[in-house]
N, C-alpha and C positions, 0 to 999 in steps of 0.2 A: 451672108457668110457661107463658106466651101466646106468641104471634108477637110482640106488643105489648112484653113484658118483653126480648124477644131485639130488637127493634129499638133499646130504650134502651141494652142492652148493647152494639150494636154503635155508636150512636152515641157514646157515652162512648168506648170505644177508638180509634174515629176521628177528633174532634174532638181528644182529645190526641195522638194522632200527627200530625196533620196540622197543630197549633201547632208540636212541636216538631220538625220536619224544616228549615224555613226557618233557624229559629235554631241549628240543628245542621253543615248545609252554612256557616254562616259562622263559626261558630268551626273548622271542619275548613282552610278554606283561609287564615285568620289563625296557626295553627300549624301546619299542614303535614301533617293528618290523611290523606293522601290517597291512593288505591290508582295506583298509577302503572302506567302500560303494560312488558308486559313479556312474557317467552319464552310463558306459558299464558295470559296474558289478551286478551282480547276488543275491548278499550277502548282509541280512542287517544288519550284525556288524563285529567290526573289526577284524581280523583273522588273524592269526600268517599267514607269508607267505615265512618263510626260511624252508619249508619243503625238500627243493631241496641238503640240507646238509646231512641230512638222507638217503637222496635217494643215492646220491656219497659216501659216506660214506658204504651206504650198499654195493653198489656197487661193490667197487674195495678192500675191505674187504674178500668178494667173492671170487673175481679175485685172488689177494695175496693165500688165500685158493687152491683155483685152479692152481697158478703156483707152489706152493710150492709139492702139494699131487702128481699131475698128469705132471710130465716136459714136457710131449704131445705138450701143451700149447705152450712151449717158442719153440720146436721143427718147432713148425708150424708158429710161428709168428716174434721167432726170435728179433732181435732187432729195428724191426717197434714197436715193444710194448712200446718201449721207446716215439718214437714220438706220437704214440695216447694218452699217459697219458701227457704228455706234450700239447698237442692240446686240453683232457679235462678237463687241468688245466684253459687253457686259457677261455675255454666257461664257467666252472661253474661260475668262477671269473668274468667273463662280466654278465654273471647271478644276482649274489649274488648283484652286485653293481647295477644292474639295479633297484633290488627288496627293496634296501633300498637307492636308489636316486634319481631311472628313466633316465637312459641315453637317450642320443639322440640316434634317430635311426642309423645314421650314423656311429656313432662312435661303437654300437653293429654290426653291421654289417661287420664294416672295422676287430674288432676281432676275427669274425668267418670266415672271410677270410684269414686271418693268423695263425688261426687252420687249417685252410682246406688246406693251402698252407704246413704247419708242416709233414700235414700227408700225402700229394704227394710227399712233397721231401722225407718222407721216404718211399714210395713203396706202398702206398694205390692208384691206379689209374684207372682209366678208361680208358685204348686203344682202348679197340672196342665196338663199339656199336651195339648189334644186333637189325636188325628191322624186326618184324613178316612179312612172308611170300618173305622175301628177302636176307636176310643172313647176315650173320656178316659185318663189315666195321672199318678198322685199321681207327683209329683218326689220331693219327701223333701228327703232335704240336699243334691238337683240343684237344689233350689230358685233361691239364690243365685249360681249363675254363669250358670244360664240366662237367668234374671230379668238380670243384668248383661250379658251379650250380646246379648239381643235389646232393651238400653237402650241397648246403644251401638251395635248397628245402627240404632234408628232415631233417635236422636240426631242421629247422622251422615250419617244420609241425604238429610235438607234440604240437607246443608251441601254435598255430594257435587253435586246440579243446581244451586248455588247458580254458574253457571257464563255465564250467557245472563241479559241485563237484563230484567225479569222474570219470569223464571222459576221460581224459589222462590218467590216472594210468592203467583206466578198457583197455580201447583200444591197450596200449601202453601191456599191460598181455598178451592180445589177438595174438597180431599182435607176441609176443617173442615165445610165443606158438607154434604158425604155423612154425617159423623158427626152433625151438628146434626140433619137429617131425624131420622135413625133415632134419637136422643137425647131428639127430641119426642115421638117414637111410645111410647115405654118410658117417660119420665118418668126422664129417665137424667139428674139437676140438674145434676153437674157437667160431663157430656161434653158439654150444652148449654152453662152461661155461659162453658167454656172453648174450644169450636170459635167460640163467635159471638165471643171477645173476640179470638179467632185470625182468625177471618175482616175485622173489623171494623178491624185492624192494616193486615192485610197487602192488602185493599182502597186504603185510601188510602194505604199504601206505596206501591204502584204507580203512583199518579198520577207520581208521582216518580221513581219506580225505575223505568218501562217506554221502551226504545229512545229514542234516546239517553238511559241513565240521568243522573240530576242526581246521583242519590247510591246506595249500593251498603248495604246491609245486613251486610255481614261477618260476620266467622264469629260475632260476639255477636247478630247478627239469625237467623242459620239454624242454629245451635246453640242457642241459645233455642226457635227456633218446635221443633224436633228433640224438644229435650226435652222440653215440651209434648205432643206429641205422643205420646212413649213414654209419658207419665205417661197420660193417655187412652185411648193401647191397650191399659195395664193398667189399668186401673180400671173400662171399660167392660165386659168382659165379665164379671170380678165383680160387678158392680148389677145386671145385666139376669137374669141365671137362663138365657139362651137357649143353645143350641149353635152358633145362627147369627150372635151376638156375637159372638163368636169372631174372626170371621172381615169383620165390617167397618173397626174401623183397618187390619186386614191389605190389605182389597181396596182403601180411600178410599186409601194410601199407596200405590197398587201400583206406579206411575213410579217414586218416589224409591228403593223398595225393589229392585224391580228395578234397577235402575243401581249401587244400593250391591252386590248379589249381584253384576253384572256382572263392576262394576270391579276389585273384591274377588280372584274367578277369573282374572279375568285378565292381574292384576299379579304373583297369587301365579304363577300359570303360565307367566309369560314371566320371572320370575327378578327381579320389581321389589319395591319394598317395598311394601306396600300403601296405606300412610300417603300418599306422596310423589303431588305433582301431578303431570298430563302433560294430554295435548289429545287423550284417547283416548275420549273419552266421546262419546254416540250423538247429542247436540247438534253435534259436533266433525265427526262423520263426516255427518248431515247437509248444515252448512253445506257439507265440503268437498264435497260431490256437487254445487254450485249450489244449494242452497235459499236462498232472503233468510232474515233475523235472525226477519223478522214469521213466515212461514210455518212455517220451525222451531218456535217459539214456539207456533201456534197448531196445530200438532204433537202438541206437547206438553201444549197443554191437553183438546185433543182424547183422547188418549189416558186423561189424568185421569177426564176428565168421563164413557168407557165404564166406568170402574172405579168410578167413584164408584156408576152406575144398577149396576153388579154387586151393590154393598155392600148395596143398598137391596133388590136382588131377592131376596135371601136370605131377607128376612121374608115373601116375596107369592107367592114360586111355590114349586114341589118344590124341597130343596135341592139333591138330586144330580141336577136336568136344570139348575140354576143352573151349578152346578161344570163341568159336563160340558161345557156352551157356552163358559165361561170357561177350562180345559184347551186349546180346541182356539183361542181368544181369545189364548193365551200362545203355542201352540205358532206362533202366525202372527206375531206379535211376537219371537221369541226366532229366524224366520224372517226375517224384515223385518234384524232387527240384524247378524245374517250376514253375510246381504247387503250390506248397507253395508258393514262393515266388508272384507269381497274387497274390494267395488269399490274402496275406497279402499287399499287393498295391491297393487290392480293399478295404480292410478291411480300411486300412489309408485313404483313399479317403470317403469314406462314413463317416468317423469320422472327414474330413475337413468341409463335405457338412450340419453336422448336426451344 
């Protein structure tokens, strides 16, 4: 596949996103689909929030596109494609009901473990886990719950920034980016037609979805893009043979991951559930320092877009002077978040004391 083939694909996903947004926003406010302001939200009026049909929709539109032009696709993926569409049936649809019922955490959970379960028994796995600067390590029958936790970390990790109007969409571009370079260089068929049909979504999602959003993607848009994605950080370093595979959905995701590890620690550590929302996330603590919505935002894509040139340097320089930049890259970030968060514990405290 060409630059050529990847601008069809991404035009296909965009043109049908971008039909059915308009007609989406009008049936949300003729029934009542709509995310309403409220204790953790951002927004103040009510906003269509089934954007997440568009985005699937554009999606595997794409996809369809793509197996039909190029058979590459089924070549290389064969009849696993069966089970990951059946796995992302399963998540838009816990999605979709979530965004117009609100399930319990539980029970979305227990569904994405029955995607994740879909798509192990058909060959999407994780056997070995490499750990930097000590080598690979066969799982065994660790296979299966690791494979399922690092599906529902990064499942959830879209869903997790999905917090700031475009924010997911913008990161989730970013993060497809990084994987499509390095998917052209390897001839990696599927990590290519599914980052460009990701990118190619959530591009003209944004037209719509960026400050003041018109319409909100919901948990069936960033639980979608999630899964996606999980399905790609495992399947990418399976196709390629390299060690430094490994390690690019890792670094193209490193925002979303990082926040989901964030949040994670430090809900379990302050005695919270970890499922439950709050306004504790480093968007949150941003804004409350004085930053505008845009600058946050382009914050946050910034930070993306160092991570994505991480993903890529892996294949061009030494790896361990790559990592070793990147270590101290995190340590100034996990610094940075600190920080905010004091200021913003001082900040509340002073406004108890007055």
């Amino acid at each position: 596949m060409n630059w050529i083939d990847c601008l069809k694909i991404f035009g296909v996903a965009g043109v049908v996103t971008v039909i059915l947004i308009p007609a989406i926003c009008r049936i949300c406010f003729r029934f009542g689909f709509l995310d309403l302001p409220g204790e953790h939200k951002r927004h103040r009026f009510p906003t269509p929030n089934l954007g997440g049909v568009a985005i699937f929709a554009g999606f595997w539109a794409a996809i369809i596109f793509a197996f039909y032009h190029y058979p590459a696709i089924g070549d290389e993926l064969g009849p696993v494609l069966y089970f990951v569409i059946a796995g992302a049936v399963i998540v838009f649809m816990i999605g979709i009901i979530d965004d117009l019922t609100e399930l319990s955490a539980p029970i979305k959970l227990a569904g994405q473990i029955i995607a994740g379960i879909i798509v192990y028994t058909g060959g999407i796995q994780i056997s070995t886990l490499f750990i930097p600067l000590y080598g690979p390590i066969e799982l065994g029958y660790l296979s299966l719950p690791v494979t399922l936790l690092w599906f529902l970390g990064v499942m959830n990790s879209i869903n997790l920034i999905d917090g700031l109007d475009g924010l997911a969409a913008g990161v989730a571009a970013i993060a497809a980016l990084a994987i499509l370079f390095v998917g052209v260089a390897f001839e990696l068929v599927t990590a290519i037609v599914f980052s460009t049909a990701i990118i190619g979504t959530c591009v003209t999602f944004l037209y719509y979805n960026h400050y003041p959003a018109k319409i909100f993607m919901g948990d069936s848009g960033s639980l979608f893009l999630g899964y996606i994605f999980a399905i790609i950080s495992i399947v990418f370093p399976i196709k390629s043979y390299t060690t430094a595979a490994v390690f690019v959905p890792l670094l193209a995701l490193g925002v979303p991951i990082i926040e989901t590890t964030v949040s994670f620690i430090r809900r379990v550590a302050t005695g919270h559930k970890f499922y439950e929302a709050d306004n504790r996330h480093l968007f949150h603590y941003l804004g409350a320092l004085g930053l505008s919505k845009a600058k946050v935002l382009w914050t946050f894509y910034l930070v993306s877009a160092v991570f994505a040139v991480f993903s890529g340097a892996m294949f061009i320089f030494d790896k361990r002077i790559v990592m070793a930049i990147l270590a101290i890259f995190m340590v100034v970030i996990f610094g940075i978040l600190f920080r905010f968060r004091l200021a913003r514990s001082n900040n509340s405290m002073e406004d108890e004391n007055k």
